[in-house]
C-alpha positions in Angstrom: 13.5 -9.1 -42.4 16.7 -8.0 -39.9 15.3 -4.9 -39.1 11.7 -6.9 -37.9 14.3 -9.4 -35.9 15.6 -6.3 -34.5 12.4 -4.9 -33.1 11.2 -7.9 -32.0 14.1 -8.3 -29.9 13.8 -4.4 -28.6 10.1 -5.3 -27.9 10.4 -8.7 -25.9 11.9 -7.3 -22.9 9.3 -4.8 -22.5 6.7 -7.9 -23.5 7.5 -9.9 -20.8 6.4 -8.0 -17.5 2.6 -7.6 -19.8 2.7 -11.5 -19.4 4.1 -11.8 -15.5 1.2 -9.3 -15.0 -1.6 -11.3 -16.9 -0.4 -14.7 -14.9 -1.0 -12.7 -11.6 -4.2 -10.7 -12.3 -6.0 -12.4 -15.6 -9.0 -14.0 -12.8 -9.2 -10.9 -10.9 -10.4 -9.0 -14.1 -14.0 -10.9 -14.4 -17.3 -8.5 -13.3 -17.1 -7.4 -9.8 -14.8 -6.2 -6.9 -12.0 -7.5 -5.2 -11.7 -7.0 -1.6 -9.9 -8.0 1.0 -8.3 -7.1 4.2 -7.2 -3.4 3.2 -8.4 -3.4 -0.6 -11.4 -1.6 -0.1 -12.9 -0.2 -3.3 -16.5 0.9 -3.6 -18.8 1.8 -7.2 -18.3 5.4 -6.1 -16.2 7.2 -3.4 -17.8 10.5 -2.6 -15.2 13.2 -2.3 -15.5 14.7 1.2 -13.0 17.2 3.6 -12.7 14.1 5.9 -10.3 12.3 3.5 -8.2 14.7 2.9 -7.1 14.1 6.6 -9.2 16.7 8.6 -10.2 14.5 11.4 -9.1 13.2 14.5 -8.0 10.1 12.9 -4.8 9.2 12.1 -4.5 10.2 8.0 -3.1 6.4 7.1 -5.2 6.5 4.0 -4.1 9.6 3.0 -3.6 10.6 0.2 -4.8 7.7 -1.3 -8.5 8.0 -0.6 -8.8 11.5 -1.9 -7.3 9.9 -5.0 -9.5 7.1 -5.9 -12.6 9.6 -5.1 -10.8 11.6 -7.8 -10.3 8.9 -10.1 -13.4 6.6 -9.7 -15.3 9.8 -10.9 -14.3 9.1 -14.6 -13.5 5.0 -14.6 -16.1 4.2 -11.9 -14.7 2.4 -8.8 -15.2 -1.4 -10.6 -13.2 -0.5 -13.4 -10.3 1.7 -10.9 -9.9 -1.5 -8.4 -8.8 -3.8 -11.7 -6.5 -1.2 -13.0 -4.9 -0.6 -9.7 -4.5 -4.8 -9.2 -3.0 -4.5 -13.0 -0.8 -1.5 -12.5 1.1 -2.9 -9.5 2.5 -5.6 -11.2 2.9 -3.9 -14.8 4.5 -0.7 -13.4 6.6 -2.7 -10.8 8.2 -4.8 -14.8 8.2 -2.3 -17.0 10.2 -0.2 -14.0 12.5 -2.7 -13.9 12.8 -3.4 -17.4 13.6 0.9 -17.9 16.1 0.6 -14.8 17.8 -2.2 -15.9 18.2 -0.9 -19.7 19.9 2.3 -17.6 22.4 0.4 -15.5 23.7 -1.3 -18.6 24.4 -4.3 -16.6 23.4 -6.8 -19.2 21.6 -8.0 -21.5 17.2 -9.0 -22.4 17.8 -12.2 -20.6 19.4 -11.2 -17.3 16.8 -8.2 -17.3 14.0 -10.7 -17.5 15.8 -12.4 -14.4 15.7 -9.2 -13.1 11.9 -8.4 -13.6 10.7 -11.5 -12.8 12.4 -11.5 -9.1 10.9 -7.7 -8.8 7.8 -8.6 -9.9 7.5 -12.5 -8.4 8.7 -12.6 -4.9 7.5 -13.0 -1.1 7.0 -9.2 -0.1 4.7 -8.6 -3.3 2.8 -12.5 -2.7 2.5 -11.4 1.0 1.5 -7.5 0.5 -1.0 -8.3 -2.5 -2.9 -10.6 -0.5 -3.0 -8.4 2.5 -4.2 -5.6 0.2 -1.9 -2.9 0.1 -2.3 -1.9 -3.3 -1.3 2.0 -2.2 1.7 0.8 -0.8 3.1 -1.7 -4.0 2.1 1.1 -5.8 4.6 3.3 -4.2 6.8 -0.1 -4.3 6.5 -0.2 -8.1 7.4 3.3 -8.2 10.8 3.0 -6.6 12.7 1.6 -10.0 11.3 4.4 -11.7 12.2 6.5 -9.1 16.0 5.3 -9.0 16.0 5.7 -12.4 15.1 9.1 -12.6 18.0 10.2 -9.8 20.3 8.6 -11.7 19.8 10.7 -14.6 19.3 13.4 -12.5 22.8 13.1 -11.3 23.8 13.8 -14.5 21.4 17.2 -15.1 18.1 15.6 -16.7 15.0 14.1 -16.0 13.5 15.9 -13.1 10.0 15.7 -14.2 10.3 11.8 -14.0 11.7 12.3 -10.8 9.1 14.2 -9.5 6.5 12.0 -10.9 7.7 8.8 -9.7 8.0 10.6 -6.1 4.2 10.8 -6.5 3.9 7.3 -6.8 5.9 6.4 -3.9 4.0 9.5 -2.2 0.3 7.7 -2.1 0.8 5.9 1.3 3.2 7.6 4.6 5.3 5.0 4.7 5.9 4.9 0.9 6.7 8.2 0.9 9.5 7.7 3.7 10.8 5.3 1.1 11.1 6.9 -1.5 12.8 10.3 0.2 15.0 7.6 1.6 16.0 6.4 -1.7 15.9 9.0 -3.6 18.3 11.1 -0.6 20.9 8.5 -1.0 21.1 8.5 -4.7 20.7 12.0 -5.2 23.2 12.9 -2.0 26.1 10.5 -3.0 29.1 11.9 -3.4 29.9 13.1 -7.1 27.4 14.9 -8.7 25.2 15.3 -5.7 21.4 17.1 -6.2 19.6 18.7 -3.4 16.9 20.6 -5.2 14.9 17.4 -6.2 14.4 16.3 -3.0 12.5 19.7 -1.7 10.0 18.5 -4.7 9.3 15.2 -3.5 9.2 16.2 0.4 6.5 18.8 -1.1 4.5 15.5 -3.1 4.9 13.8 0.9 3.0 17.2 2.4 -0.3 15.8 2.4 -0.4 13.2 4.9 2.4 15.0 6.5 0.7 18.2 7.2 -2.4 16.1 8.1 -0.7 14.0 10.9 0.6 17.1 12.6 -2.4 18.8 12.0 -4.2 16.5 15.0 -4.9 17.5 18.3 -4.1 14.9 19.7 -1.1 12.9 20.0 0.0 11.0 17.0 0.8 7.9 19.2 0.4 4.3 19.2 -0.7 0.9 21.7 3.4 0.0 22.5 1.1 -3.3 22.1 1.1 -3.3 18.4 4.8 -3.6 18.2 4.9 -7.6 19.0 1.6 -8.0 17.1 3.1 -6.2 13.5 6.5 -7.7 14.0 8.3 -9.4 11.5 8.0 -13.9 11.5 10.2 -15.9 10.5 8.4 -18.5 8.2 10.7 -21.7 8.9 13.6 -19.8 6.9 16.0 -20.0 10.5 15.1 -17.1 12.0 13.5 -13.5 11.0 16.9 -11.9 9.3 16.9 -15.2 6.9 13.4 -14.6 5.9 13.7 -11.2 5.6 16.5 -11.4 3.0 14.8 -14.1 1.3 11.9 -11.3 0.8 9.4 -12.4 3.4 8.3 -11.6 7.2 4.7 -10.2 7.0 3.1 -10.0 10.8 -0.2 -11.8 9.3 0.3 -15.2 8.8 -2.7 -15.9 7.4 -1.4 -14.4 3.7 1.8 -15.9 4.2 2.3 -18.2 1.0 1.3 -22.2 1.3 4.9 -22.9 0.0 7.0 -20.7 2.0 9.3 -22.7 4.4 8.8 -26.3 1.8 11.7 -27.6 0.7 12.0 -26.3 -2.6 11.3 -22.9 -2.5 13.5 -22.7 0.4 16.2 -23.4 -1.0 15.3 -21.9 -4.4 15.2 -18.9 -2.1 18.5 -18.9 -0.6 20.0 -19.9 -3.9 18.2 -16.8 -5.0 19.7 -14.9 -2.2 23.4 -15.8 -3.0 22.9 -15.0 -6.5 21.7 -11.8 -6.0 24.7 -10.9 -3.2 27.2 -12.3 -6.2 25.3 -10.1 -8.2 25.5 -6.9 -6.1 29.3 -7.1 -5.8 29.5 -7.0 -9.5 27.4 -4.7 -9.8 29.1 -1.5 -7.0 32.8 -2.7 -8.8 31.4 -1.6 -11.9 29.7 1.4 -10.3 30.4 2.5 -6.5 26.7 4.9 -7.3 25.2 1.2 -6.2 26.3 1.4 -2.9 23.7 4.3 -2.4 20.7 1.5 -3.2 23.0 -0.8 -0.7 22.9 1.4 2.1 18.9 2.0 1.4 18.7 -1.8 1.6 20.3 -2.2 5.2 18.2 0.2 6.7 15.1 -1.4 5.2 16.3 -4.6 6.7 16.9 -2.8 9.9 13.7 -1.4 9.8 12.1 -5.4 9.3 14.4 -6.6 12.3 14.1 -3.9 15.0 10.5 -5.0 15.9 11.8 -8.6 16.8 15.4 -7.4 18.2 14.5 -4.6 20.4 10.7 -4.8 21.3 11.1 -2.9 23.9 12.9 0.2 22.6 10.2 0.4 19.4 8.0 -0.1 21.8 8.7 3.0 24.1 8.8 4.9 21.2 5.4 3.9 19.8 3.6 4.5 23.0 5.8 8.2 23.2 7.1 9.6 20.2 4.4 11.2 18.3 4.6 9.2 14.5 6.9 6.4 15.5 3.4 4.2 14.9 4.7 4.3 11.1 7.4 1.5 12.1 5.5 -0.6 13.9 5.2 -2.5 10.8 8.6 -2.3 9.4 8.2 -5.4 7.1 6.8 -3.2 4.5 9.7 -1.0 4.1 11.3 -4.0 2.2 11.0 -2.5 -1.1 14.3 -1.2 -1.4 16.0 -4.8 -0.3 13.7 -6.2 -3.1 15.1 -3.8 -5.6 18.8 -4.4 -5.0 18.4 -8.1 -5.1 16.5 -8.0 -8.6 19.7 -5.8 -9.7 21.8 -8.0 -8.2 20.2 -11.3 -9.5 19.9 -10.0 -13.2 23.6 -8.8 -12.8 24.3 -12.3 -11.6 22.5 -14.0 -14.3 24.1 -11.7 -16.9 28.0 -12.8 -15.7 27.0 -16.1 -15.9 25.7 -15.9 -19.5 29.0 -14.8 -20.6 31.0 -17.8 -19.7 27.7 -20.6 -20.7 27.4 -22.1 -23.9 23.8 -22.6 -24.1 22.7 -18.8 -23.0 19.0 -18.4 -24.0 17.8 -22.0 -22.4 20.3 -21.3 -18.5 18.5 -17.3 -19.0 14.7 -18.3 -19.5 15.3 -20.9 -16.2 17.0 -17.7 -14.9 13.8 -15.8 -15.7 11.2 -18.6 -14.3 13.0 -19.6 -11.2 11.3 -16.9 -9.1 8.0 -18.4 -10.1 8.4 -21.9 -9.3 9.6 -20.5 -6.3 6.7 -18.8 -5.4 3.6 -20.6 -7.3 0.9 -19.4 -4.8 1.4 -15.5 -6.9 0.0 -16.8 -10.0 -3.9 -16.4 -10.5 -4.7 -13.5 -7.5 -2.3 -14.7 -5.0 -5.8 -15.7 -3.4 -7.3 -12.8 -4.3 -11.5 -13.4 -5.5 -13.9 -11.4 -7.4 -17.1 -10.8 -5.4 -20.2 -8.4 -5.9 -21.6 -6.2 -3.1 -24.8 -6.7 -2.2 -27.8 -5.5 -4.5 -29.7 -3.7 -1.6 -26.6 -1.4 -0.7 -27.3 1.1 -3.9 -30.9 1.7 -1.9 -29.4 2.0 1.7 -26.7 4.5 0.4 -29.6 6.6 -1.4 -31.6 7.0 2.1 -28.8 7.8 3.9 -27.7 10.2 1.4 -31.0 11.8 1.3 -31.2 12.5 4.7 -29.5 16.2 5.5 -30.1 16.0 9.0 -26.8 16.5 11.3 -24.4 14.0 12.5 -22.0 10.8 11.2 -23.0 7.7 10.8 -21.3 4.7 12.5 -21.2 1.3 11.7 -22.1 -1.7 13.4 -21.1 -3.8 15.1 -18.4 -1.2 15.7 -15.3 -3.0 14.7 -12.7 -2.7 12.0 -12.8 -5.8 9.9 -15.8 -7.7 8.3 -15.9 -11.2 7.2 -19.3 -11.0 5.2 -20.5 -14.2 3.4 -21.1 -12.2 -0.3 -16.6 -12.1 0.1 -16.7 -15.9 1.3 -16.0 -15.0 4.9 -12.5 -13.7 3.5 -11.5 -10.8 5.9 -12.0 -7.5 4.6 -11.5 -4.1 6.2 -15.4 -2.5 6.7 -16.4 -1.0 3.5 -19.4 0.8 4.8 -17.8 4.3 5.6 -16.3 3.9 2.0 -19.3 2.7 0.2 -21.9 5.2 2.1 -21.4 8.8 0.9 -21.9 9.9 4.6 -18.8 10.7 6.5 -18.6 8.6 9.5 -16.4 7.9 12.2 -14.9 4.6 11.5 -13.5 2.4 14.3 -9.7 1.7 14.4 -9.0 -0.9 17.3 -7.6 -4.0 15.6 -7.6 -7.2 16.8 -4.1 -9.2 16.1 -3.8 -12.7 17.4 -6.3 -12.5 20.0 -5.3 -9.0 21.4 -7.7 -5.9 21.0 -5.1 -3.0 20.0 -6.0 0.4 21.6 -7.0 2.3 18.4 -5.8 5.9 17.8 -8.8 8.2 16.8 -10.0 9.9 20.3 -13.5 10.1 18.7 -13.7 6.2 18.0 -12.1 5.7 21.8 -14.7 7.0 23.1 -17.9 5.6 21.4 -16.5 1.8 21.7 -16.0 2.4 24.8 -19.8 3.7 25.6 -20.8 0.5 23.4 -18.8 -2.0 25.5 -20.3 -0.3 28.6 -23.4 -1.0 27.4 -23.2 -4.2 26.7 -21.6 -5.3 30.5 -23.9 -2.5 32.5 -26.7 -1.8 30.3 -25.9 2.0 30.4 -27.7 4.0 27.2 -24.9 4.7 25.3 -27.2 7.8 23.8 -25.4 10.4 25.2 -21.9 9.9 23.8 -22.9 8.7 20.9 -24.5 12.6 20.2 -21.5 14.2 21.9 -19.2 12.6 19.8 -21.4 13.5 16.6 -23.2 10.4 15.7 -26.3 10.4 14.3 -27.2 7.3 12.3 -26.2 3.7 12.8 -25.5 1.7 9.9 -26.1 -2.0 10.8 -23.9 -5.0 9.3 -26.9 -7.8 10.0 -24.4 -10.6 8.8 -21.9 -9.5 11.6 -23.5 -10.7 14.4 -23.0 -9.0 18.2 -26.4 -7.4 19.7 -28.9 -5.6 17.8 -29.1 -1.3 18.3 -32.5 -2.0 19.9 -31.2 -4.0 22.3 -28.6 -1.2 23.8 -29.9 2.0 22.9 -33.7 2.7 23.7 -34.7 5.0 21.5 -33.7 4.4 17.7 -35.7 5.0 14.2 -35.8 2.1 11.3 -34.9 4.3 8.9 -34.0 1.0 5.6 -34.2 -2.4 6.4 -32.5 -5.4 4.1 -31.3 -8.8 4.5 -27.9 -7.4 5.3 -28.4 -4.2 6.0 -30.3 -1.8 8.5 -30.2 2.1 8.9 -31.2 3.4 12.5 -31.3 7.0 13.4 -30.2 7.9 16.3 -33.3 9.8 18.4 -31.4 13.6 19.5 -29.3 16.1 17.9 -25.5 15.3 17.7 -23.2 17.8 18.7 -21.1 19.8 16.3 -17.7 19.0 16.5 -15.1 21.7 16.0 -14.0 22.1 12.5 -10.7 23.6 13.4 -10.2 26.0 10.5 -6.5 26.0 10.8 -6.4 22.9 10.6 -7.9 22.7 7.0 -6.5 25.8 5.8 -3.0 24.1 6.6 -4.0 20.8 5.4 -5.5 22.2 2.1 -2.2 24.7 1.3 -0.2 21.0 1.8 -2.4 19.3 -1.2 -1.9 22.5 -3.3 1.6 22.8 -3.2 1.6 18.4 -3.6 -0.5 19.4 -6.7 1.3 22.5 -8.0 4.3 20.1 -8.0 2.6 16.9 -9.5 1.4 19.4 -12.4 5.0 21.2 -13.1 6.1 17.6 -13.3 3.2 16.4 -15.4 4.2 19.5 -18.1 7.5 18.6 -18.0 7.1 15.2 -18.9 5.0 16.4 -21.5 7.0 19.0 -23.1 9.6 16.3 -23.2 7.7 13.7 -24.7 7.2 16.1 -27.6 10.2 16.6 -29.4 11.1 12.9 -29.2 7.8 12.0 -30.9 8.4 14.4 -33.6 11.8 12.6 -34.6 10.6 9.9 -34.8 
């Protein structure tokens, strides 16, 4: 009977981010997709050289697209999109729950503190809804990641390392993360460990390689810098809501209850707790100044796009890459990390001196929900299906093997189609349709058209908005630029093709959808070998690493099953 008690009580901690996780995603799991804004699954992805980065596009979904194309092969996309929505918050608890049995800070009850805050808080709420599942991946990587350098420091676990590196790896900006975290840790005086860090800057190589692979200049519109800044959201200014976890540049996903009463100040009692908790914490061990140091720059990152515009601004529009901290809200991840150590450590020093110790640690544990109610259910998140008729359009464009891309249309970025309940969504037509395509990337933020990046797209919405003011036949640069079919969004709105371009063939007509085929033959566009030999040696050398790591994760798992 003691030695049950005692497994239950191993078990629990390790229970409790399975039940966080079914409160956040139990609703998104019914029959169908979820999508919206970036969340973009499809039923299948079709593997093609264009997602591997090969294009004149900026690689921002790389490597992630190449990934679920892998990966949707065996679970079917359906089945991948409600395992990702899972594995966000799972992986970000169980992390947590690993890292905190590590630092040895305290005990079940403050490391439920601790979970719940890493798990349940603003920058999650605000990222989920905005769909950057590649990016919480890589954010529910990072206590696994810490975890790993810190036994790497003392001459074990590389393969862990290497593997959590791969998490943070999926998106660019994770990546920069995760070397950043992971260089601090690994770099800090003692028993500093260089090696490691070649392996992960190796896992980082694909969308790396790809973005200096371009022809042309991996720049930015200076004008996105205002648009992706960080907001305050009635905490007193952006630094405040920043350290209270929040800041997002699209309001519209912003929580309901952010800025009430309550959770402000549940918030800022939050915030204290965790900066009590952080001093604790680096007297006990000066290795959690690394994570401290990892935290101010991530805050510096969030602030510089509201304190110096200008200078972010210059170097957007100039420095080839700087576009990847336009946005630097999402680098949060390691600010969120030190304040769930910091708050568990808090919660555990208070325990000690309390006399009632399991009811002031399960408050501890729920504080950062009723905090932040809007998480539970989806965050806002909804299932909805794709339209029936799209499995028949996607077979007669794939059975065409003429020339060319297609394009959709109305050429813009972002859809707000009536089978998602006019809830934003990033187009999914070059995902769903196994055709590559050149997919627009001007964005519209708060009533401003952003220049997009991708020469290609430049010019064809610029042919299209001539032809819509002068009446010019937009023919010809649609075939220069490689088009050859136009995929029409009916529920979209904006002009019909017929209407701008004389000469079109039906080639599918639906309720929501219509295929045209643009009359001519559309120019080849350069392949530029180099550039995929370069691109393709990156992703083997990612993958020669992911697979070392892989064995020796397994070869470790080994003997610890076999004494058992």
């Amino acid at each position: 009977m003691e030695g049950g008690s005692s497994r239950l009580a191993r078990l629990l901690p390790w229970a409790w981010p399975v039940l966080l996780t079914v409160l956040i995603t139990a609703p998104l799991l019914a029959p169908g997709f979820v999508v919206d804004y970036d969340l973009v699954f499809v039923p299948d992805l079709t593997l093609r050289l264009n997602l591997f980065g090969v294009t004149t596009a900026l690689p921002r979904a790389v490597p992630s697209d190449v990934i679920v194309a892998l990966l949707d092969e065996v679970t079917g996309g359906e089945l991948l999109n409600k395992l990702v929505l899972v594995a966000i918050p799972l992986l970000s608890g169980l992390g947590m729950t690993a890292l905190w049995r590590e630092l040895r800070l305290g005990g079940p009850l403050a490391g439920a503190a601790a979970v719940t805050l890493y798990v349940w808080n603003p920058f999650v709420a605000e990222r989920f809804r905005l769909g950057a599942w590649a990016l919480l991946l890589g954010y529910a990587a990072l206590p696994w990641l810490v975890r790993a350098a810190l036994r790497l420091r003392r001459g074990e676990g590389w393969a862990g390392f290497l593997l959590a590196s791969a998490g943070c790896a999926l998106t660019a900006s994770g990546g920069v993360t995760g070397l950043l975290v992971a260089a601090l840790i690994l770099l800090w005086p003692g028993r500093g460990r260089v090696w490691p860090l070649g392996g992960a800057a190796l896992l980082n190589a694909p969308w790396l390689v790809a973005g200096l692979a371009r022809t042309a200049a991996a720049t930015s519109d200076p004008a996105a810098v205002p648009a992706f800044a960080a907001r305050d959201e009635g905490y007193g200014g952006v630094l405040p809501t920043l350290l209270t976890l929040g800041g997002v540049w699209n309001v519209d996903v912003v929580p309901t209850s952010r800025g009430d009463l309550i959770p402000l100040l549940l918030g800022f009692g939050l915030l204290l707790l965790s900066v009590v908790g952080v001093v604790i914490w680096c007297r006990r061990d000066r290795l959690g100044l690394a994570l401290v140091v990892a935290a101010v720059v991530a805050v510096c990152l969030g602030m510089v796009g509201a304190v110096a515009p200008d200078a972010i601004a210059w170097a957007v529009g100039e420095v080839p890459g700087a576009g990847l901290f336009r946005d630097g809200q999402r680098y949060l991840g390691p600010l969120v990390l030190l304040e769930a150590i910091g708050f568990g450590a808090a919660v555990a020093a208070l325990l000690r001196v309390v006399p009632v110790k399991c009811v002031v640690g399960a408050t501890a544990a729920l504080v950062p929900i009723v905090a932040l109610p809007g998480l539970a259910a989806g965050g806002g998140l909804k299932v909805s299906q794709y339209p029936a008729e799209w499995v028949l359009a996607r077979q007669v464009l794939a059975a065409d093997n003429r020339p060319g891309e297609f394009i959709p249309w109305p050429f813009e970025s972002y859809r707000a189609p009536a089978w998602n309940a006019r809830r934003p969504v990033l187009d999914p037509m070059p995902r769903y349709f196994s055709q590559p395509s050149i997919v627009p990337d001007e964005l519209i933020v708060g009533g401003h058209r952003l220049a997009g990046e991708d020469p290609r797209a430049t010019a064809i919405a610029t042919a299209l908005r001539d032809a819509v003011r002068t009446g010019a036949d937009p023919t010809p640069t649609l075939l220069q630029q490689g088009v050859g079919w136009l995929v029409v969004d009916r529920e979209a709105g904006g002009p019909s093709p017929r209407e701008l371009i004389p000469q079109v063939t039906e080639e599918f007509s639906g309720s929501s959808v219509i295929i045209y085929r643009l009359e001519g033959t559309p120019a080849e566009q350069g392949d530029r070998p180099w550039a995929v030999v370069l691109v393709l040696a990156a992703w083997a050398a990612a993958g020669a690493v992911l697979l070392a790591a892989a064995g020796g994760a397994i070869a470790r798992l080994r003997p610890a099953r076999s004494s058992l």
